[in-house]
N, C-alpha and C positions, 0 to 999 in steps of 0.2 A: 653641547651635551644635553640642554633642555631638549630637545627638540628630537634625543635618542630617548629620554624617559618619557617623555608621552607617548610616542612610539610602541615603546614596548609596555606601558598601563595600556591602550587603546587595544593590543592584539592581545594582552590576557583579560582584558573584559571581554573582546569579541571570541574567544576560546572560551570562555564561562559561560558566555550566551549561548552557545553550541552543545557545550556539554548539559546546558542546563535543559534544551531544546532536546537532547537525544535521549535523558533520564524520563522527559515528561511522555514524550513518547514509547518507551518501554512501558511505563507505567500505565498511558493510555491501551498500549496492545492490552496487558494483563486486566486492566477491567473491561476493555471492550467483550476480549475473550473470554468472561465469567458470565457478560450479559449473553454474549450467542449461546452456550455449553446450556445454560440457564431455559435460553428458548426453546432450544432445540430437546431437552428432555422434558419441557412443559408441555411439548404438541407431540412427545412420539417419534421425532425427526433426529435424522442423523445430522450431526454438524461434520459443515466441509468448510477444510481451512484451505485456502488459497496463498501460497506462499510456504516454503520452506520453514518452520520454526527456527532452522537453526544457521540458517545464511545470513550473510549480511555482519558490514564491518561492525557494525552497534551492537550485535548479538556476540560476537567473539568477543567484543570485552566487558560485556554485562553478564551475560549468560543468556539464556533464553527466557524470554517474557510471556510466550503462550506456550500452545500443548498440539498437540498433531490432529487435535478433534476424531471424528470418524475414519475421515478419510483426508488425508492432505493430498493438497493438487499443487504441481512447479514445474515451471518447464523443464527444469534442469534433476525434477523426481523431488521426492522428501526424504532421502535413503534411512534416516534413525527413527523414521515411524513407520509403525509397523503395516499401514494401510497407506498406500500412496496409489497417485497416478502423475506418469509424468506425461504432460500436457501442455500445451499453447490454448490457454482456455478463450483467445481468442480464434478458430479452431475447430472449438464443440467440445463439450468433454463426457465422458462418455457413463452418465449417469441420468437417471431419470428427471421428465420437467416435474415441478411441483412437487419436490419430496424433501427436502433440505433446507436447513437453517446454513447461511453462509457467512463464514468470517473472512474479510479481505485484508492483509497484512500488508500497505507497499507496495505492492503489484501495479496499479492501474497506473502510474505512473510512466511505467516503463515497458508496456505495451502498446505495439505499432496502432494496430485499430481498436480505439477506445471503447468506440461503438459496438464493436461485435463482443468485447470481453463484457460488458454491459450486459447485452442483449443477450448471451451465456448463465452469466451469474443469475440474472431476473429469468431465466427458465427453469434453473434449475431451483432457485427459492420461490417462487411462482409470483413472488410481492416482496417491493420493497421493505416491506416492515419486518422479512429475515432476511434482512442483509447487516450486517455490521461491515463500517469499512475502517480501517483505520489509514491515514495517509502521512506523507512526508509533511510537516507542516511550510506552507510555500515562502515563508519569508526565512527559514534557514538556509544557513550557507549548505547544508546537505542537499536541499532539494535546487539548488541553483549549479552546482557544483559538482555531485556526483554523476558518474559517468555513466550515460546511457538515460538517465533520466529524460523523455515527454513531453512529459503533462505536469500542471500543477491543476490539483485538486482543490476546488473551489467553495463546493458543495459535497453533503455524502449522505446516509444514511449513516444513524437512525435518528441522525440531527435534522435530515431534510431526506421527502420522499424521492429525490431525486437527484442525480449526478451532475454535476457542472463542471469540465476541465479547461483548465486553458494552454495551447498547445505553444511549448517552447521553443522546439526544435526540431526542420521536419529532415533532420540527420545526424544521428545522435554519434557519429563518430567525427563528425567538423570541429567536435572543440567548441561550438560557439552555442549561445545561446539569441533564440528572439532573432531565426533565422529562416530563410527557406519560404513558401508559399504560404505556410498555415502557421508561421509562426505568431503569434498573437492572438491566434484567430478562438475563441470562447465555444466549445461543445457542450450543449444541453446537450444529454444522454439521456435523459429517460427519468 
């Protein structure tokens, strides 16, 4: 019987860790995306949010933690805002270089080529210093665990000029993790 109550103390601390991990991050989206909204009306520039606001299991049961910006970009569309484009922004996406302040919610993650979503974003912000990224943080069970995920995000702006991922999984429907050719394997991005 000892050995069932530690058990079940051990999986509601690692549950509290989780949840505690998915509040900080909501909260991180919500200030991340007050500093982009911020930038982007302090030079003139439109903000482009990258990611659905309103996808995703942590957003159904918080609500939503940012706002559609100018234009929201998702592969799968942003349909409740009212400016979207639906895109694979590794791809191209079909907005001008150098005109945009960019918020990235999640995303790089769980995009095939790290590199060209990269090299997108940084065209269309023309420098890193308008990019805001926010990411899964890599030691949560979310980011080891949810399906479909990558990359673990290393580095990001506007903590650091540059992107650092580390590649999980080079198939993200095996079920496994720290598999395949490039698994393990560290991308400087830029």
């Amino acid at each position: 019987m000892g050995w069932l109550s530690t058990l079940s103390k051990a999986a509601a601390l690692l549950a509290a860790a989780e949840l505690g991990a998915g509040l900080g991050r909501a909260a991180e989206r919500r200030e991340r995306y007050a500093l982009a909204r911020a930038e982007a009306d302090r030079l003139g520039r439109a903000l482009v949010v990258v990611g659905d606001p309103d996808s995703g299991a942590w957003t159904r049961w918080l609500g939503r933690a940012y706002e559609c910006g100018d234009v929201c970009i998702d592969l799968h569309g942003c349909p409740k805002c009212p400016s979207q484009i639906e895109a694979d922004i590794t791809k191209g996406i079909d907005l001008p270089s150098n005109s945009s302040v960019v918020f990235v919610a999640c995303v790089l993650e769980y995009v095939d080529d790290i590199q060209a979503a990269w090299r997108e974003i940084l065209r269309v912000a023309g420098d890193a210093s308008r990019v805001f990224v926010v990411r899964v943080h890599p030691w949560t069970l979310t980011a080891h665990f949810f399906p479909g995920a990558k990359w673990l995000i290393t580095e990001h702006p506007p903590e650091s000029p540059r992107l650092v991922a580390k590649r999980i999984s080079s198939d993200p429907r095996d079920g496994s993790r720290l598999a395949g050719p490039m698994a393990g394997v560290e991308v400087y991005v830029g």
